[in-house]
N, C-alpha and C positions, 0 to 999 in steps of 0.2 A: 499195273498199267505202266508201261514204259514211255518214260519221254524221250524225244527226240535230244534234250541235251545232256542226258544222263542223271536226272533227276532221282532216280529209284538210288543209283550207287551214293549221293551225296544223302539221301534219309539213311541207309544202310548203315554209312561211316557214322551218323549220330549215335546210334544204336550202342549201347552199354550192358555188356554182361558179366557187370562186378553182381557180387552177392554182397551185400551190406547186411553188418548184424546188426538191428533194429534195438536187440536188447543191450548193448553197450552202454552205459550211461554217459561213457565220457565222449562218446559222438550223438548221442541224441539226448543233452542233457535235458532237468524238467525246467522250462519255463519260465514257472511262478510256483515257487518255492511253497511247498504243504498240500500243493494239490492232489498229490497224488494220496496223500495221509488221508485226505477229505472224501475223494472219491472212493477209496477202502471202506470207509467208517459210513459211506452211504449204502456200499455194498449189503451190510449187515441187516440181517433179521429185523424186521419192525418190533422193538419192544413197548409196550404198555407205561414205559417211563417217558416223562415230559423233557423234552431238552435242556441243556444244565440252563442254558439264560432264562429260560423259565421256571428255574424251581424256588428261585427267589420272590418272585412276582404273588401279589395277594388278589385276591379275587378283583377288587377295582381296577385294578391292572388292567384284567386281561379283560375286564367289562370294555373298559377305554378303547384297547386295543381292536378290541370288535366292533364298537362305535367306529370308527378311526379307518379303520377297514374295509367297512358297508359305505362310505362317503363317494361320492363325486369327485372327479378333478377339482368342479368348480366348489360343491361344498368342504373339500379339503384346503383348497385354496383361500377360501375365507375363514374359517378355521384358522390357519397359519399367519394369517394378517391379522387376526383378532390377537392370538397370541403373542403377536411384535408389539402392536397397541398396547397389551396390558404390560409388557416388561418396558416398553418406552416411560407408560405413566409412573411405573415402580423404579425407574431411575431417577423422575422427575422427583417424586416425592423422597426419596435416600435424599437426593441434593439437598431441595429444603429441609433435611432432617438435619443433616453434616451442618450446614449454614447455621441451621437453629443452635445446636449446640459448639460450635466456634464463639458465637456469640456470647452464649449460655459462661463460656470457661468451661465445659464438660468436658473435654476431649484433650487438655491441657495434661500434662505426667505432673506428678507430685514431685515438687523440690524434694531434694535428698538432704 
């Protein structure tokens, strides 16, 4: 469809007929660096092996992790508040431990 102020010739002139080689790496490098290694290694056949961060893991582990899993926003939420609570308490009580033994002379180096 032609315009009256020459619309068509001014899209025309945008128009580019380089061929660009896509597989260059040095003009279309990757990104984020191992992606491409990760995407490979997804490629692959599903095997019957557990993933490596997994083979360390003991049965309560991966109990947890199922626990943990199955929750709610909100019961994951309280979950993690709970967990601040008990490492807040466990700082509280090091402190009075440190204190007790400053006191104590426990924590003192032996004269040489």
């Amino acid at each position: 469809m032609a315009s009256p102020n020459g619309g068509d010739d001014f899209e025309s002139s945008l128009l580019s007929f380089e061929k660009l080689d896509r597989a260059s790496p040095d003009l279309w490098p990757e990104q984020l660096p191992g992606v491409a290694e990760f995407a490979a290694s997804c490629k692959n056949p599903i095997t019957n092996l557990p993933p490596k961060w997994m083979a360390e893991l003991e049965s309560e582990d991966i109990e947890m992790l199922k626990e943990l899993g199955s929750l709610t926003t909100a019961n994951l939420m309280e979950k993690v508040k709970g967990l601040q609570n008990l490492a807040y308490q466990l700082g509280l009580e090091e402190s009075r431990e440190m204190t007790r033994g400053k006191f104590l002379n426990i924590l003192e180096r032996p004269k040489k």
